[in-house]
N, C-alpha and C positions, 0 to 999 in steps of 0.2 A: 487581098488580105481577108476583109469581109463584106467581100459586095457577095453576099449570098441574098436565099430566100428567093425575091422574086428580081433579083438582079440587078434590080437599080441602083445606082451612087448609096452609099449611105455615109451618112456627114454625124448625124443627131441618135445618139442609143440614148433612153430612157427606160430608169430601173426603179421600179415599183417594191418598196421595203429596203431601200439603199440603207438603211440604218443596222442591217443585220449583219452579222460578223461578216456570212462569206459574200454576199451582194456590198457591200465595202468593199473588201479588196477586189471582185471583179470591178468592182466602178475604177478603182484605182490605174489597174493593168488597162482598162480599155482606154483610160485617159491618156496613159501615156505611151500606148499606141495612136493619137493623135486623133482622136475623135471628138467631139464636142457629147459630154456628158451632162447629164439632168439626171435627179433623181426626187421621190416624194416617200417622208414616212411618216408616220401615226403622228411623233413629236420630234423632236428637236434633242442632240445627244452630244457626247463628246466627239463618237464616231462623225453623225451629220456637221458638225464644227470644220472636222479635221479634214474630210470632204471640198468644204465650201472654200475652206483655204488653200486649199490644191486645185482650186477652180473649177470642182464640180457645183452647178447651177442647183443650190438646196428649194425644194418645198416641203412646207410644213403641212401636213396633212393632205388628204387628195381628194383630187377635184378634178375635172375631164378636162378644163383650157391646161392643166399642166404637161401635157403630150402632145398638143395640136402640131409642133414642129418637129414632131419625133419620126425616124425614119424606121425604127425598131423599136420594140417595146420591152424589156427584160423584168419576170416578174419572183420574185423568192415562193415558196410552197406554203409559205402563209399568207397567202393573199388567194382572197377569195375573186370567183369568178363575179361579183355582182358590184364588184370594187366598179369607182366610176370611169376611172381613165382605164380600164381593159372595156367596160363598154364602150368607152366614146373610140378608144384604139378599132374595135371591129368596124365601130359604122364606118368609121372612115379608112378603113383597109389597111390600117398599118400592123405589118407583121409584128406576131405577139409569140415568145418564147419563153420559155423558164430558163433560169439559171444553170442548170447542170448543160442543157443543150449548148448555152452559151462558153461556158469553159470547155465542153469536147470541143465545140468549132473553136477558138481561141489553142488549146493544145497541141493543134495539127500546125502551127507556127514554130514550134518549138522542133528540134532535132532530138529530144531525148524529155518523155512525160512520164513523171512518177505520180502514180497513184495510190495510197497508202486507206488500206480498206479492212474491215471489222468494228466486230458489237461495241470494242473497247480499246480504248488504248492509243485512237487516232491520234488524237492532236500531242499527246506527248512525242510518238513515233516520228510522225510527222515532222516535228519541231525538230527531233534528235537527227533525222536525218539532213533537214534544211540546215541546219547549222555545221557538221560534217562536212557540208561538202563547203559553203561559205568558208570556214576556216583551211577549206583546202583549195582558197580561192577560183572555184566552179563560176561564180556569180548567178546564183542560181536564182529564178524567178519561184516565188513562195505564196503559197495560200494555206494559211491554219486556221483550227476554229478556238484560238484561243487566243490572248495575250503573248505573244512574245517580247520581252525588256531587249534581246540582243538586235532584234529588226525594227523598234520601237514600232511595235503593234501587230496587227492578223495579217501582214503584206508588203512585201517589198519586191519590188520591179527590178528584176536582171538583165540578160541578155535573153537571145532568142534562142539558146542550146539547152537549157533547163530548165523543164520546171515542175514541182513540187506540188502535191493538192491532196490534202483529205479527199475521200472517196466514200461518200455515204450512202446507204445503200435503200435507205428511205423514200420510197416511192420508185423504187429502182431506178433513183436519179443515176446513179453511177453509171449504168449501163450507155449514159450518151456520153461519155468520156472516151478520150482515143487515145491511153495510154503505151507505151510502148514496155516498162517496168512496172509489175504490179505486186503490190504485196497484202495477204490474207494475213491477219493476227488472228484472230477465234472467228467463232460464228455463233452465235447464239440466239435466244428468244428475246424482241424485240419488237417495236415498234407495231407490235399486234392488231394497232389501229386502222394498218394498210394490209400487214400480212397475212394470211389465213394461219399459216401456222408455222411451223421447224421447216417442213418438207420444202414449204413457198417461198420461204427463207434461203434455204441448200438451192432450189434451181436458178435463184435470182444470184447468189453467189457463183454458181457454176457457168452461168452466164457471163461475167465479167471475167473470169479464167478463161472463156475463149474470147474474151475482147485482144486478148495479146499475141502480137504478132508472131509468126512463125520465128523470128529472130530475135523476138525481146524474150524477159524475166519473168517468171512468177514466182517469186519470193512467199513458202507458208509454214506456217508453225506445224510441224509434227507432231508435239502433244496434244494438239487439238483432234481431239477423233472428229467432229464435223468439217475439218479442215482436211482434214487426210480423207475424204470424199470426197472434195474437191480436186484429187490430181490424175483422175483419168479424164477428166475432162479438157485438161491443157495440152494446147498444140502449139510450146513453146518450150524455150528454157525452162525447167522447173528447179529450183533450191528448195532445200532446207533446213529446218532451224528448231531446234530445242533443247531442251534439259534431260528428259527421263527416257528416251529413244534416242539410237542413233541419228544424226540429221551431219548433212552437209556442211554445218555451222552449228555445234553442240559445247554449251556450257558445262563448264566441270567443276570439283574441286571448289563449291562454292560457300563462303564465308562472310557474315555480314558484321560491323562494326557498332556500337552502342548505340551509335545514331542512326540505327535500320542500313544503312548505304551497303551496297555487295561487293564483294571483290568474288573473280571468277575466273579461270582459263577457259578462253575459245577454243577448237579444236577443230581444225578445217578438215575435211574428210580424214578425221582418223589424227592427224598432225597438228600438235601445238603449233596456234599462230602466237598467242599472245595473252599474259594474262592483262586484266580490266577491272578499274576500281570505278563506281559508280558515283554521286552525289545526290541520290533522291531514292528512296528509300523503296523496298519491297522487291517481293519475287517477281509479281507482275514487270519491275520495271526489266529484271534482265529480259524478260523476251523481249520487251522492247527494244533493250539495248541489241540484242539479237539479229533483231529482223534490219537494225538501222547499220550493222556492222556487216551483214550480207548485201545491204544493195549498196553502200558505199563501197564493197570490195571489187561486187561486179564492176565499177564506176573507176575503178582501179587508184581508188585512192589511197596511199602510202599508208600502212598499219598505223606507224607513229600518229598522222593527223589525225587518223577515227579515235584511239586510244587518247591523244589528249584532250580533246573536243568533249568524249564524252563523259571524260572525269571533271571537265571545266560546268557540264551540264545542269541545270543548280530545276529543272521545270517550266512550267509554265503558271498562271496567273489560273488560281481554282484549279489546281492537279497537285497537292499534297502542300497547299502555300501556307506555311506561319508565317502568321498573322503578327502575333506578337506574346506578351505576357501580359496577363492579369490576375495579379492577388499570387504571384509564384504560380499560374498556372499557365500551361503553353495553350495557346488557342491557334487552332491548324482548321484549315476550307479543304473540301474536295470537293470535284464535282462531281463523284461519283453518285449514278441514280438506279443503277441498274443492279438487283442481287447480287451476282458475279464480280462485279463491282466494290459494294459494300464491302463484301468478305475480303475481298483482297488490301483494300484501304486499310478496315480494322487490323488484318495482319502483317499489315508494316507498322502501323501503330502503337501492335502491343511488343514490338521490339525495340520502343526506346524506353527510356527511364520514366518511370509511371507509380502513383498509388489507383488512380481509378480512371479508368476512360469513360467519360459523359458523351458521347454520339447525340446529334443531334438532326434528325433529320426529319426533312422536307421533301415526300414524294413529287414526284414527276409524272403526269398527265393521270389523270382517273382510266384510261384504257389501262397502260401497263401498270398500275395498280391494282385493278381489279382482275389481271389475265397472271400476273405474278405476283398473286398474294400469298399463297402459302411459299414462294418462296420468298419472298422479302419477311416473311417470319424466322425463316430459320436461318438468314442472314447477317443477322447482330449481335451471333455467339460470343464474341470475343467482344461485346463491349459491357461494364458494368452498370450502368444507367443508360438507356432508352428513352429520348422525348421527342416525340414527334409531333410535328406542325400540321397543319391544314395542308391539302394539297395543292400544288401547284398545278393550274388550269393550262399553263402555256394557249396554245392555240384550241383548246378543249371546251363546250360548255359541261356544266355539272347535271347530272341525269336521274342525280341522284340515287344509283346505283351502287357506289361506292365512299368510305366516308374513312377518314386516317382511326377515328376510332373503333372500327372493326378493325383496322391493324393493331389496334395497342390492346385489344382483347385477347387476339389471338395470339400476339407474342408473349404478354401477362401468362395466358394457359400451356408456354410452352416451357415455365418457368423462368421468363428472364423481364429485369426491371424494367418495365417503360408505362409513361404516363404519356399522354395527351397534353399540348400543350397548345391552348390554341392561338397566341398572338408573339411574334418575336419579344415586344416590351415584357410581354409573361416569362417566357423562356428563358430572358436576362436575366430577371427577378429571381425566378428560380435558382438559374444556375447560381448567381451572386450570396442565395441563401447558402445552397448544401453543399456546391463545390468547393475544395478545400485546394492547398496549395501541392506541390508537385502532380497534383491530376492532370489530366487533358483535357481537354475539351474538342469535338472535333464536331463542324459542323457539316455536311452532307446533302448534295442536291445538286440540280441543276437549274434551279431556280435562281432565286435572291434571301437565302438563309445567308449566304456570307455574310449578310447584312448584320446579322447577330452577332459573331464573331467581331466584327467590325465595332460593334454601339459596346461589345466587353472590351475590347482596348482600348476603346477611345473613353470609355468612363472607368478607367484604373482610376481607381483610390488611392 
C-alpha cells in the first residue's frame, strides 16, 4: 500500500499542520487505512478535537521529540522549512513529503480518482459532485476544502473505488496527483505569490491535462477562453460544458426564481437530457452544476439521481451561507476573495429582494492585493456601500507595500461608496448605525470576516 520512499515498513505517518482543512481529512483517510497517525499544529481547534477522538495522537505546538517515532513525515505548504520537527526529521533521515505528494500516492489505491481543478469554484463543485454520487450510493471517498453538513465535515472515508479531491494548483501541488477524471472550471490570475504570471499559470494548467490517462476524462468549461487552451494539450477523453457556446453538456433556456436559484435545460450533444432546478443562487453556480452533471454522467449515474441531488443541494459552510437576520436585514458570508469572484457573488445577490447591498470585505494576502488591485476596484459594481477591512495576512508578512486604504481610494475615484473600516467591532458599529432593514448585508473573504456577520446575529436587538 505505502511501503514507499526508501522501502522500509512504515507503521507511524506524521503530519505537520494537521489542523488544516485538507491535512485533516488526509490524517483521517490514512487512519483508516490502518496506520498509526500523529499529528502537531500551532494551537488546538475543533478540527484538532475531532482528530484526537478518532485516535489521531494530537500535539499542540511543535517541537522535534514530537516525530522521533515517525516513519514519514507529511507537511501542509504552510509550514516553513526552519519548522523544528522538519529539522530534527532530516538529521535523523526520516522521509519528509508534502501533502499533495501524499494524496497522489494514496489516489493510486482507488480504481477511479476525481480531481476537480480551477481559480474558483472548487469546493462547491467538488462537494456537488461527492454528494451525486453518495446519493447514488457510489460510496465514495471525499476530500473538500470546505464544511460539508451532509458528510458532517471536510472528509469522509469510502471504499477503495472512489474518490473525490479538490485539485489546487498552488505551488503546482496538483500536478503530484494521479487522477484518472479531471475537470478544469476557469483559469485565472492567481496566487501570483508563486506564479510569474497568466502564461505560468496556463502551462502549469496544461500540465495536469496531460496527467490524464489515455483512457480517462477531462472534463472543461468552454466559455472559458483560457480553458479552451487547455484542450490541445489532452491525450484523453475530452468533454464539454457551457452556456454561451456549444459544448457537449450545454445549458439553455435559463431562468432564475426571486431567491437567485436557476432553473435550466441541459442539452447533451445537441439533445435535451433534462431540465434542472438549482438551490444556491447565481450564474456561476450553473457551471458548477455543469461540470458535476458531466462527470456524474461519465460515471453513468441515472439522470433522475444527478437531477435530484442537485436540487436537494442547499452549499457549503462560507460559499453563499445565511447567516441569519438582523434588524429585518438578511446577513450572507462568502468566501469569495478573488475579483472574478466578487463579481459574481455580488450578481447573485443583486437578484434577490433588496433596498441596498452593504459588501463588506476583507482582502486576502497583500501579494494578490497588490498584483489585483485595479481589479478588485472595478469588482464591487453591483454593491451600494463598500467597507473594507485590514487585510488578511494568511501565511504573508506585511512589507508594507500595500495597504486596504489605497483600495478604498481608488474605488472612492471610480465613483462607488466605500470607507475603510479598520476593526470588525467598528464595522458592526457601523453597519448597526446606517444599515436599514430589508438591506443585505454580505460579508466577503477568505479570512475570518464571517466573524462580523456572526457578532450582527448574534447581537440582534
Amino acid at each position: 500500500m505505502l511501503d514507499f520512499l526508501n522501502k522500509k515498513k512504515v507503521n507511524n505517518i506524521h503530519l505537520i499542520g494537521v489542523g488544516g482543512i485538507g491535512m485533516s481529512a488526509l490524517a483521517e483517510i490514512i487512519l483508516n487505512k490502518g496506520f498509526n497517525v500523529s499529528g502537531s499544529d500551532i494551537k488546538s481547534s475543533n478540527i484538532t478535537k475531532k482528530l484526537e477522538n478518532k485516535g489521531v495522537k494530537i500535539y499542540i505546538g511543535h517541537h522535534e521529540d514530537n516525530i522521533v517515532d515517525s516513519d514519514i513525515i507529511v507537511y501542509t505548504s504552510a509550514v516553513k522549512f526552519d519548522n523544528p520537527e522538519i529539522i530534527k526529521a532530516k538529521k535523523l533521515n526520516i522521509p519528509i513529503i508534502d501533502r499533495a505528494e501524499m494524496l497522489g500516492r494514496l489516489m493510486q489505491d482507488y480504481k477511479t480518482s476525481i480531481a476537480i481543478a480551477g481559480a474558483h469554484g472548487k469546493t462547491t463543485t467538488t462537494s456537488m459532485i461527492s454528494l451525486i454520487l453518495e446519493h447514488a450510493k457510489f460510496d465514495p471517498t471525499i476530500l473538500v476544502g470546505g464544511e460539508l453538513d451532509e458528510i458532517g465535515g471536510n472528509v469522509k472515508v469510502g471504499n477503495n473505488d472512489l474518490l473525490i479531491t479538490e485539485a489546487c494548483e498552488y505551488k503546482e501541488n496538483f500536478l503530484k496527483f494521479n487522477p484518472n477524471i479531471g475537470v478544469v472550471l476557469n483559469v485565472d490570475e492567481d496566487h501570483l505569490d508563486y506564479f510569474k504570471d497568466l502564461e505560468h499559470i496556463l502551462i502549469t494548467f496544461s500540465k495536469f491535462v496531460k496527467l490524464i490517462p489515455k483512457k480517462g476524462h477531462i472534463i472543461l468549461n468552454n466559455d472559458d477562453y483560457n480553458v479552451k487552451r487547455l484542450m490541445t494539450h489532452a491525450n484523453c477523453n475530452v468533454i464539454t460544458y457551457g452556456i454561451n457556446l456549444e459544448s457537449n453538456f450545454q445549458a439553455t433556456n435559463i431562468t432564475f426564481n426571486e431567491a437567485g436559484y436557476p432553473s435550466f435545460n441541459v442539452n447533451y450533444n445537441g439533445t435535451l437530457l433534462e431540465r434542472f432546478t438549482l438551490s444556491v443562487p447565481g450564474k456561476h453556480n450553473i457551471y458548477n452544476a455543469l461540470a458535476s452533471i458531466a462527470t456524474a454522467y461519465i460515471l453513468e449515474v441515472p439522470i433522475e439521481k444527478i437531477k435530484e441531488k442537485l436540487n436537494q443541494f442547499k452549499g457549503t459552510h462560507r460559499r453563499f451561507d445565511i447567516l441569519g437576520e438582523w434588524n429585518g436585514i438578511r446577513v450572507i458570508d462568502d468566501y469569495a476573495h478573488h475579483p472574478t469572484e466578487i463579481k459574481a457573488t455580488l450578481n447573485a445577490t443583486k437578484r434577490l429582494p433588496h433596498n441596498k447591498i452593504w459588501c463588506v470585505f476583507q482582502p486576502h494576502t497583500y501579494t494578490r492585493t497588490k498584483a489585483l488591485l485595479l481589479d478588485f476596484v472595478k469588482s464591487f459594481k453591483e454593491a451600494d456601500k463598500i467597507l473594507i477591512t485590514d487585510i488578511y495576512a494568511a501565511r504573508e508578512k506585511d512589507t508594507g507595500e500595500i495597504h486596504s486604504k489605497s483600495l478604498v481610494e481608488l474605488i472612492q475615484k471610480e465613483g462607488d461608496d466605500a470607507v475603510y473600516i479598520e476593526s470588525f467591532e467598528s464595522a458592526v458599529e457601523y453597519l448597526k448605525k446606517h444599515a436599514n432593514p430589508k438591506d443585505i448585508i454580505l460579508t466577503m473573504g477568505a479570512g475570518n470576516i464571517n466573524e462580523v456577520g456572526k457578532m450582527l446575529v448574534n447581537k440582534s436587538e
